[in-house]
C-alpha positions in Angstrom: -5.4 8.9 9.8 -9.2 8.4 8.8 -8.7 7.4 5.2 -5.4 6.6 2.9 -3.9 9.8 1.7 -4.5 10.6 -2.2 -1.3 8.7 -3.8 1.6 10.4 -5.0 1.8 8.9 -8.8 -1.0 8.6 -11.3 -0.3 4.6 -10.6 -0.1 5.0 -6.7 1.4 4.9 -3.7 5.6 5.2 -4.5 7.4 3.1 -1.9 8.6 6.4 -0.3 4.9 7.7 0.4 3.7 4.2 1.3 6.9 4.0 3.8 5.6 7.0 5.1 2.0 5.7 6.0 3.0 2.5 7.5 5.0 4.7 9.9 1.9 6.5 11.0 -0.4 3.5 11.0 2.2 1.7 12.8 2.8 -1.4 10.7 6.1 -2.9 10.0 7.6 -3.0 6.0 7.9 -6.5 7.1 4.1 -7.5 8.2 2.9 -5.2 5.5 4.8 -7.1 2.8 3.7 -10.4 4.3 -0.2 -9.2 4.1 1.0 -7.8 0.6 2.1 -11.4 -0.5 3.3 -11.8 -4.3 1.8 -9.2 -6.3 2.1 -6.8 -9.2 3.7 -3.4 -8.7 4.3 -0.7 -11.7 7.9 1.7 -11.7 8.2 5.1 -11.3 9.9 7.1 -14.3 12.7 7.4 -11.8 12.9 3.9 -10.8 10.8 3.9 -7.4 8.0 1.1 -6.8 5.0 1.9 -7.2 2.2 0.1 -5.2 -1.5 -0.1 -6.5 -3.9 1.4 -4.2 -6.2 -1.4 -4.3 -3.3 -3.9 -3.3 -2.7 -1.8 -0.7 -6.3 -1.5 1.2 -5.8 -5.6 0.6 -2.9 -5.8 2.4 -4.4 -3.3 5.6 -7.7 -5.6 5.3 -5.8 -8.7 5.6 -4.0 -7.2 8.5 -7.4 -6.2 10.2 -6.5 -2.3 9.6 -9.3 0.0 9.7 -8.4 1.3 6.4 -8.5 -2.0 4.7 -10.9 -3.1 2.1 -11.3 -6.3 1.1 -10.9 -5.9 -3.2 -11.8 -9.8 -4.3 -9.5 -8.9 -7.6 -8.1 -5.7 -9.3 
């Protein structure tokens, strides 16, 4: 994976999609939500999490992933 795939919701990545990229990238739910830390998240219509994109490159930049970039705020 070069770059974060294009999220699923207008919002961003549901927790379904974002389950499937720490999969490939190889990173735990559990170190991921550590990096992610207390945050805000939005809900899909149908009741799934949705995580902001920019809270996500956070959380892979405070991991030292590749694909992480380091937003100072969102």
């Amino acid at each position: 994976m070069n770059q974060l795939p294009t999220p699923n919701h207008p919002y961003g990545y549901p927790s379904s999609q974002l389950a499937e990229i720490l999969k490939e990238l190889k990173i735990s739910k559990q170190k991921f939500e550590k990096a992610f830390g207390v945050n805000t998240c939005s809900m899909s219509e149908t009741g799934e999490t949705i995580y902001y994109p920019c809270d996500v490159e956070r959380a892979l930049y405070k991991l030292g992933h590749k694909l992480g970039i380091n937003n100072m705020w969102d």
